[in-house]
N, C-alpha and C positions, 0 to 999 in steps of 0.2 A: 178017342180020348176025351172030348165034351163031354161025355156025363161024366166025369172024374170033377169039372170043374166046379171049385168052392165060390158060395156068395164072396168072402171075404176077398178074392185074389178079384172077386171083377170090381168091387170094391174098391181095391189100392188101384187099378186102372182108370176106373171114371174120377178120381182124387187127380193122379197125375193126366188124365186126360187134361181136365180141366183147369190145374197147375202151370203144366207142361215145364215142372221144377222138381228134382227128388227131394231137397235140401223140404220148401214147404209142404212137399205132400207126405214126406214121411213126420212132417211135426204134427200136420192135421191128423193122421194115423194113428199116433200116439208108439211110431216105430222106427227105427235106426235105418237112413237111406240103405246100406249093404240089407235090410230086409227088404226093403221096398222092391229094393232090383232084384233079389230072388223070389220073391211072390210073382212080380211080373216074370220074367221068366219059366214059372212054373206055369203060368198060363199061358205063352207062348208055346211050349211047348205041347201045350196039352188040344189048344188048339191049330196044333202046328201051321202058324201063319206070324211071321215078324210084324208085331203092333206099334211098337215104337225104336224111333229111331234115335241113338244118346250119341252123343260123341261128349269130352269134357266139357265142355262150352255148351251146349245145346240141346235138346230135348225138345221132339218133334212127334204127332202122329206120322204111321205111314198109311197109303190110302185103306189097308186094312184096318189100320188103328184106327181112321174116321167112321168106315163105314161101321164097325165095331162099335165105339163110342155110340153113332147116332142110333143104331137098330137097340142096342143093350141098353142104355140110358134108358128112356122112357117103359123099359120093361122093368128094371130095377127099377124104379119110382115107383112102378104102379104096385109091385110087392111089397116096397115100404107102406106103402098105404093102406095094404091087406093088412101086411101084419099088426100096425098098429091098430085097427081097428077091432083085430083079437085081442089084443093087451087090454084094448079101452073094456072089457068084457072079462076083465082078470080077476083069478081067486084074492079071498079076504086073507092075507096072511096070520096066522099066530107063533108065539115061542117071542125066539131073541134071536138079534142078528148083529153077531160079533163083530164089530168094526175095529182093524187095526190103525192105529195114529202110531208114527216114526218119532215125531217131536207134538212139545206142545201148539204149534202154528200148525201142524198138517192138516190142510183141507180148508182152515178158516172158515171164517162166515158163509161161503158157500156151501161145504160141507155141511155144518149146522143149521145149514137153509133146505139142505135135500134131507137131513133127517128128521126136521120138522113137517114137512110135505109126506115124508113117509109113514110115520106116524100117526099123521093126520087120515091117512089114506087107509090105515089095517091100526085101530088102536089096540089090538089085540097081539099086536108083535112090540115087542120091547127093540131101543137099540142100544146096544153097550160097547161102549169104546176103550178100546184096551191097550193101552202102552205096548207097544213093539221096540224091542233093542236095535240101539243100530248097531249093533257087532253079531247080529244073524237076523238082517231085515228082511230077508223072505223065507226064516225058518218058522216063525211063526204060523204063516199061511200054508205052505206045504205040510205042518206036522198037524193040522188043522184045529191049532187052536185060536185062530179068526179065521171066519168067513171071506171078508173081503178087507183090503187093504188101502188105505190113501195111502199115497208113497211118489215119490219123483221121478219123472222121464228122463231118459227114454231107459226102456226095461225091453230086451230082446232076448227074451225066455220061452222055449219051445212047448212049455206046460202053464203056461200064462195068457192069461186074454186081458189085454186091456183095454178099460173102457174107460167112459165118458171122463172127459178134462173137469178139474175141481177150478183149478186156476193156474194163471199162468203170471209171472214176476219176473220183472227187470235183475238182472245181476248188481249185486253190489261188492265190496270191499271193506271187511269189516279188519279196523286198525284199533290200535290203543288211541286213546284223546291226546296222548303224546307222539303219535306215529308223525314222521315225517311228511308223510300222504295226508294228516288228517287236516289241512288245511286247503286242499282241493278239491275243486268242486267238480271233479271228474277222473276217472284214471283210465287207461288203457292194461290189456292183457300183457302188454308187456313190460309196464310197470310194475307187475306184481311180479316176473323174474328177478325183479333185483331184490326178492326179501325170500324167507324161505315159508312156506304155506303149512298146515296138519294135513295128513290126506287119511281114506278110509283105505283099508286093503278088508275090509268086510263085507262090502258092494260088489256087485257083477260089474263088470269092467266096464261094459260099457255105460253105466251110471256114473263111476268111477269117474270115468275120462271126462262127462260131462259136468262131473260137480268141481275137478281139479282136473285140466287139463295138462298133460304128462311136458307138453311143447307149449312158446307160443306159437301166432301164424307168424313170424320171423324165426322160426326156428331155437329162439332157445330155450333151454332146459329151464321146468320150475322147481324150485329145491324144494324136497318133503323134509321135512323134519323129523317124524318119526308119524308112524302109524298111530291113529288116535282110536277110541273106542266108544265116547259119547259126546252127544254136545255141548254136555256142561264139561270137560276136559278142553275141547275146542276154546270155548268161552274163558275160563283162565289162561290158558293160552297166550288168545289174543291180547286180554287186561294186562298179561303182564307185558305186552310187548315181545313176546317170544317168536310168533309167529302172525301171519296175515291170514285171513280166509275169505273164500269166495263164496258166498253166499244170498241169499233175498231180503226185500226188507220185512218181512213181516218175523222176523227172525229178533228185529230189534228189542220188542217189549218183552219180549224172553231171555235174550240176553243183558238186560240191566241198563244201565247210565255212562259205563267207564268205557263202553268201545263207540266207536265213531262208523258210518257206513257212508261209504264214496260211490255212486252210480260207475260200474266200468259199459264204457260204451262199446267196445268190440268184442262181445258176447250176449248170444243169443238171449231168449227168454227162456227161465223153467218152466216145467209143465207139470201138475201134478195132477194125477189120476185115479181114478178108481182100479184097483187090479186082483182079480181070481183066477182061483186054476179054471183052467180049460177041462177039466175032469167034472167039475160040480156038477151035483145035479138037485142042488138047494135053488131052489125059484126066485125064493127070498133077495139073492144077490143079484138075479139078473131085474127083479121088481126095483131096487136101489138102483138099478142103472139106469133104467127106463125112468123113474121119479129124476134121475140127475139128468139128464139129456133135457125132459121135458122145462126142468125147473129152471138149468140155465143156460138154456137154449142154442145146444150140440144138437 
């Protein structure tokens, strides 16, 4: 069963090799730990030999896992090194390359730093950025009217690849300037149970669960409000005091003057990324990954 095996599954193994954490190698990934463990897995099995050893506490090689690691590592390297040295040898692209944006903040300055470099690199390709709804944020790219999409992690979609990280942001708490919170200079996850939250039920769940999570890690319930449909809904919302939301700060200068944002400290960072179907066979998009990789140095 070794030749069945994919780059990408030795891939999440030399991540968690060198981890030896699913929580960060599935952020480095850009994929939901329950993926990470069944990638690994698929490759366990395929080389039928237990690599690693997990108990809830711990994550370990086993001596196959080592010797695996050290013999595949520096093979893996060396093919990176190949292939990049084909890319460095890449077609001049032309046409247009659809870029979908979710909100006005998606991808920020570094997004607009990778379409600058790309640009710069095939002036004969235009790049057009085109508002994506968030009530069917990956209808757009599946009916293929964008190419490729900035959009937030973690996305564990079996017709998706995602690539290179745009950026990554501290959670915040966005209140009214009259919120009872907005006078702290911090909040916990489980401060935001006691108010009730918008949430999306138009997101893949597990995006969902990371933009509002359903629990806190104390168990209790966050109250939704009702299902929302954009961010400027969101944003009144929160101005009038109706509800709290969790969100980044780069969210702030779009959202206006009237809401307040409070750093929550016991929640991860977002991750925002480049993402396309795993079907394409447009060059163009995988040339935009390799310009974002290079540019900010993934």
């Amino acid at each position: 069963m070794w030749g069945d095996v994919e780059l990408r599954e030795i891939r999440a193994f030399l991540v968690l090799a060198e981890e030896l954490h699913f929580g960060r190698s599935a952020e480095r990934l850009g994929l939901t730990q329950a993926r990470v463990s069944q990638v690994l897995r698929e490759l366990e099995r395929k080389l039928g030999q237990r690599l690693v050893h997990r108990t809830s506490r711990h994550v370990a090689l086993t001596p196959a896992g080592e010797r695996f690691r050290d013999e595949v590592g520096p093979a893996a390297e060396q093919l990176g090194d190949i292939l990049r040295r084909f890319e460095a040898a890449r077609e001049t692209f032309e046409g247009t390359l659809r870029v979908g944006i979710v909100a006005g903040p998606s991808g920020g300055s570094p997004l607009l730093a990778v379409a600058d470099e790309f640009t710069t690199a095939h002036p004969g390709c235009a790049i057009d950025f085109r508002d994506v709804s968030l009530a069917d944020i990956l209808g757009a790219l599946r009916r293929g009217e964008v190419d490729v999409l900035a959009v937030r992690l973690p996305l564990d979609q079996p017709d998706l690849v995602v690539g290179p990280t745009l950026s990554r942001e501290p959670r915040v708490l966005a209140v009214n300037r009259d919120h009872p919170l907005a006078g702290r200079s911090e909040v916990s996850i489980e401060d935001v149970a006691d108010y009730k939250v918008g949430w999306f039920d138009t997101v893949p769940d597990e995006l969902a669960e990371a933009l509002v999570p359903t629990r806190t890690p104390g168990g209790r319930p966050i109250e939704r409000l009702r299902p929302v449909r954009n961010l400027s809904e969101i944003a009144m919302l929160v101005a009038r005091g109706d509800i709290v939301h969790l969100t980044v700060p780069s969210m702030a200068d779009y959202w206006g003057p009237d809401i307040t944002y409070i750093p929550v400290v016991d929640l991860p960072e977002s991750a925002e990324a480049l993402v396309w179907l795993r079907r394409t066979t447009d060059n163009k998009v995988r040339e935009l990954a390799r310009i974002a990789r290079e540019t900010l140095g993934e």
